[in-house]
C-alpha positions in Angstrom: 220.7 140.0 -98.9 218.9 137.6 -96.0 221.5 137.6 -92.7 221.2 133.8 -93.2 223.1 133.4 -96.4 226.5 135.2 -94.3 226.3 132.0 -91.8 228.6 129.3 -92.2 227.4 126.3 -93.4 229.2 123.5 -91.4 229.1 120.1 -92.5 228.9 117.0 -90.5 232.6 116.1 -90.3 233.3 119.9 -89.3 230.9 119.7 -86.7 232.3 116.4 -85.5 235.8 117.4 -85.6 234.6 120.6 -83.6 233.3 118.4 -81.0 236.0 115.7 -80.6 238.9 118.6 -80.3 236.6 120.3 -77.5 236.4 116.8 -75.9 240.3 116.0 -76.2 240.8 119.5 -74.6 238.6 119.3 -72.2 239.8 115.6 -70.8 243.2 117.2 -71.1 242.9 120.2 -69.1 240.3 118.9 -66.5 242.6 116.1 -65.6 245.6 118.2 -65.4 243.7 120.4 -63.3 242.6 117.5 -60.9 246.4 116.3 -60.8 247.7 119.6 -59.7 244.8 119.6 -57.0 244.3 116.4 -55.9 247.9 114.6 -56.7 246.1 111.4 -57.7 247.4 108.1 -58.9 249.5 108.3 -62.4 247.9 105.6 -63.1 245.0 106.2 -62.1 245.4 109.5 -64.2 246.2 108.1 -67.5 243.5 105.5 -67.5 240.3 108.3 -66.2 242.0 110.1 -69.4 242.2 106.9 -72.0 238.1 106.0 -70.9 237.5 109.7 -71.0 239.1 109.6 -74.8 237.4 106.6 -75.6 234.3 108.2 -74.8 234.7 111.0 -77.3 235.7 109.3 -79.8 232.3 106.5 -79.4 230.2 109.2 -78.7 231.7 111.2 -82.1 230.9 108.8 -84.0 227.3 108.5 -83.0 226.9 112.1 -83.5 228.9 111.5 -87.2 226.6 108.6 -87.9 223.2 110.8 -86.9 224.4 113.6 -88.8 224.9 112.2 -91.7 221.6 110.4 -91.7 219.8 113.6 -91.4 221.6 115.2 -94.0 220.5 112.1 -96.4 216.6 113.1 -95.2 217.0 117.0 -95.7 218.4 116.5 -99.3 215.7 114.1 -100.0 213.4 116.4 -99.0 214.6 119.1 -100.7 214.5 117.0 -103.9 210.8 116.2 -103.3 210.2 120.0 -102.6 212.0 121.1 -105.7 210.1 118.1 -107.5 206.5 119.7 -106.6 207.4 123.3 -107.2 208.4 122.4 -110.8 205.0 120.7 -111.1 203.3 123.8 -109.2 204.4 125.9 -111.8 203.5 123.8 -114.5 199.7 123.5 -113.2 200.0 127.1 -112.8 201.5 127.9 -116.5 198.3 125.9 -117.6 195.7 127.4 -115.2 196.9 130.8 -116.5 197.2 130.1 -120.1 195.7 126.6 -121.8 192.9 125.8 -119.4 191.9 129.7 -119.7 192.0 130.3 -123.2 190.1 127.0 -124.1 187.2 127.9 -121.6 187.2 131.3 -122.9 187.2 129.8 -126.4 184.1 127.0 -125.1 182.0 129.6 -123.5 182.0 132.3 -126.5 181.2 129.3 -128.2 178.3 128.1 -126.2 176.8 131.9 -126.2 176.6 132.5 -129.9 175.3 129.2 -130.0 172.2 129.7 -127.6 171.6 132.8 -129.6 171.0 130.9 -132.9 169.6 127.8 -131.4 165.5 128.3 -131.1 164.4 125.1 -129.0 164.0 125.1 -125.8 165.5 122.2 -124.4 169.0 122.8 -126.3 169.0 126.0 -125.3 168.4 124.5 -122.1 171.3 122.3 -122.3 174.1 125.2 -123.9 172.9 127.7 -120.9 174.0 124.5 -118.7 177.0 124.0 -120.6 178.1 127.8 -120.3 177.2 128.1 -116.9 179.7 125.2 -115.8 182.4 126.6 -118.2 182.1 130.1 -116.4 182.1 128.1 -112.8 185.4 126.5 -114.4 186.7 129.8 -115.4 185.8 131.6 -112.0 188.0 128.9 -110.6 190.9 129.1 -112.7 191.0 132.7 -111.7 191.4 131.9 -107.9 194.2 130.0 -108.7 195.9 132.0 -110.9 195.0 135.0 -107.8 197.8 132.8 -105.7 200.7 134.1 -107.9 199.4 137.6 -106.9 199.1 136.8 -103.1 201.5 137.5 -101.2 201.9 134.2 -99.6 205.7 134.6 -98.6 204.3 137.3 -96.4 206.1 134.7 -93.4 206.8 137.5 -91.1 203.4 139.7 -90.4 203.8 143.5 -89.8 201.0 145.6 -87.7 198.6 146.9 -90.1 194.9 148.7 -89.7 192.8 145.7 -90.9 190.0 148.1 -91.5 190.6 149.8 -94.5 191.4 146.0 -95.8 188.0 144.9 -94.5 186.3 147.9 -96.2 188.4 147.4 -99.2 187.2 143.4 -99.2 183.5 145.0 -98.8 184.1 147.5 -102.0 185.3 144.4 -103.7 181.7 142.3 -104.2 179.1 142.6 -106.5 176.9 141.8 -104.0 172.8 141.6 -104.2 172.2 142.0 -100.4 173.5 144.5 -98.1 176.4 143.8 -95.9 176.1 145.3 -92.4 179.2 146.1 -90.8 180.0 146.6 -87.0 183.7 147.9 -87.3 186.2 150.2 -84.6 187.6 153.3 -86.8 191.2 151.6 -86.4 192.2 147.7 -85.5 195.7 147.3 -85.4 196.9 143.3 -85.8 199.9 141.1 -87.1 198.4 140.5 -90.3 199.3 142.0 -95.0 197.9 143.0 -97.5 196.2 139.7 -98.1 193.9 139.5 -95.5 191.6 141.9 -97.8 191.4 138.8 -100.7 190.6 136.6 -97.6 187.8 138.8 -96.4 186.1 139.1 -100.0 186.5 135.3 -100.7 184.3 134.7 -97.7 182.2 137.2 -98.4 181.9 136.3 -102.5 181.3 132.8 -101.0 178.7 133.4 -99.1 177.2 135.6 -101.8 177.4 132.8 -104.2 175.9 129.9 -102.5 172.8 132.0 -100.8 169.4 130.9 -101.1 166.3 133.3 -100.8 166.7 133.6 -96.7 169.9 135.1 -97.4 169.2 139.0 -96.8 172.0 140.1 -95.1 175.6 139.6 -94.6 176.9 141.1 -91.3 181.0 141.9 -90.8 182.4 142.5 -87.6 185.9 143.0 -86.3 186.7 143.3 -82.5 189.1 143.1 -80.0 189.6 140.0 -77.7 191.4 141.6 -74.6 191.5 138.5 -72.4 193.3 136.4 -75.4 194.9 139.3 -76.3 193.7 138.7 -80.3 191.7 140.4 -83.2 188.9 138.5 -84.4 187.0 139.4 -87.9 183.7 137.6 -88.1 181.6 137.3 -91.5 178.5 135.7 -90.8 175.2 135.1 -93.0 172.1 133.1 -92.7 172.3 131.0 -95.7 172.3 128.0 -96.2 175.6 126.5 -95.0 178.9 125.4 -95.4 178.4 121.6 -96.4 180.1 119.0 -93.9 182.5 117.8 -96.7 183.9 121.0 -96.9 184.3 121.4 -93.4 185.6 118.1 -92.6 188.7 118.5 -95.2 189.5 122.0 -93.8 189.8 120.6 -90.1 191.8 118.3 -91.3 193.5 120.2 -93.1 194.0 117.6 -95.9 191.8 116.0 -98.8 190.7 112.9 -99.1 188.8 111.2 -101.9 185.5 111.0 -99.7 186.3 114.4 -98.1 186.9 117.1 -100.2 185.4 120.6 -101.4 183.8 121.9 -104.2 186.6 124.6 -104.5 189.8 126.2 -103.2 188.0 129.7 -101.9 188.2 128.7 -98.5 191.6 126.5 -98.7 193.0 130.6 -99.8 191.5 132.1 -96.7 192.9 129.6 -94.6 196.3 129.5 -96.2 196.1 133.5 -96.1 195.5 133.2 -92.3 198.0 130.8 -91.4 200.5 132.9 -92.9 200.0 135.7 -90.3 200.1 132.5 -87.9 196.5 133.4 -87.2 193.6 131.0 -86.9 190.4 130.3 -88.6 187.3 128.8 -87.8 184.0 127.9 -89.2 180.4 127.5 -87.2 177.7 126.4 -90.2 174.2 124.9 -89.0 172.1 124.1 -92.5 169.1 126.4 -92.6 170.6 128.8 -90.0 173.7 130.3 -91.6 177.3 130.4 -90.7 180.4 132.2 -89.3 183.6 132.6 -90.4 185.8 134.0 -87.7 189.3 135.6 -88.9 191.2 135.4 -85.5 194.9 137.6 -85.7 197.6 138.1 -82.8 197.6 141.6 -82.0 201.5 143.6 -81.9 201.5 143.8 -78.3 200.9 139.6 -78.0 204.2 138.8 -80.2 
């Protein structure tokens, strides 16, 4: 059971009637205090302790007032939160099981159709078809992969990020070699999903090459001044396009800024759950970088 659940939950009268008997006590025993000290003026005496009162109780209020106000925000939240996890799952339920079937349905379709279909320009036209249906398919099946990510992973543990790295490598079918520049052991704050992150940048990179593409190069090092672990993937294809990049800084979509996909949008979500960072460097016709950067044990 999580250590939160045994704390008290206090609600905003409690905590206001917490404060406004500390205050009473405190005006109480501070002025008999300064009475038995200073032998002040009755008078004087009762009406420090009526303003002193009257303070509390004003400044009670407030706090009451506040309080309550915030309490009103968090439970509309909460609503809203509830609201789009109900409709999360709902996409998901039909990512996983409608949208899936029916494109596996379209593109067995579309193939035994090109096989019986002898002109060239239909055939043309169904190779088309089935080629987006598969692109739609390929997508379905990265979001689906987010109900077997271990998002929730909220508190990092120290892990060997190589054999995840090498296990990301293992992972794609890819047509060009990937070079590798890796330490036999890289301990950093990061889970078991940093390995889909690797491969999705990798697969990306493998998916959108033109001919220059040859080589992939992966490398994972140790920044000692910032006291980080930084995995870099870089290839000389033909770049990440400005869209793309645009929305991910921003870390939002907009309807003239948005990608092509949600590959990336996973990596970064995988990384900001370690509370790492990620970057991309893309120059068209050169090639890009996408750097991985992880705290290391000893920086927490």
């Amino acid at each position: 059971m999580d250590d939160r659940s045994r704390i008290p939950r206090l609600s905003a009268r409690r905590i206001v009637a917490i404060y406004l008997a500390f205050g009473m006590l405190w005006i109480l025993l501070s002025d008999q205090l300064v009475a038995v000290v200073a032998d002040p003026d009755p008078v004087s005496t009762v009406i420090q302790s009526v303003k002193g009162a009257a303070f509390v109780l004003v400044s009670g209020t407030l706090v009451y007032v506040l309080l309550r106000y915030r309490e009103r925000q968090l439970v509309e939240t909460r609503n809203e939160m509830e609201a789009r996890s109900q409709e999360s799952q709902v996409l998901q339920r039909v990512l996983r099981h409608n949208i899936r079937n029916d494109l596996n349905i379209i593109s067995g379709n579309l193939e035994l159709a090109s096989e019986s279909i002898t002109d060239t320009e239909a055939k043309k036209c169904l190779r088309t078809a089935e080629e987006t249906a598969n692109d739609l398919l390929v997508m379905s099946e990265k979001v689906r992969a987010l109900d077997g990510l271990q998002l929730d992973e909220t508190v990092p543990e120290p892990v060997d990020v190589i054999p995840l790295v090498e296990g990301a490598i293992e992972q794609v079918a890819s047509p060009v070699s990937i070079e590798t520049d890796v330490p036999d052991r890289c301990v950093a704050m990061a889970g078991p999903s940093l390995r889909y992150a690797c491969s999705e940048v990798l697969e990306n990179s493998v998916e959108h090459y033109d001919d220059p593409l040859e080589t992939l190069e992966i490398t994972v090092s140790i920044d000692e001044t910032a006291d980080r672990v930084r995995i870099e993937i870089r290839d000389n294809g033909s770049g990440i396009p400005e869209t793309e990049l645009e929305a991910l800084e921003r870390g939002r979509e907009t309807p003239l800024a948005h990608g092509s996909g949600i590959g990336l949008w996973l990596v970064k979500w995988v990384c900001d759950q370690y509370r790492g960072e990620t970057s991309f460097d893309t120059e068209p016709g050169v090639g890009s970088t996408v750097t991985l950067t992880l705290r290391r044990p000893d920086s927490t």
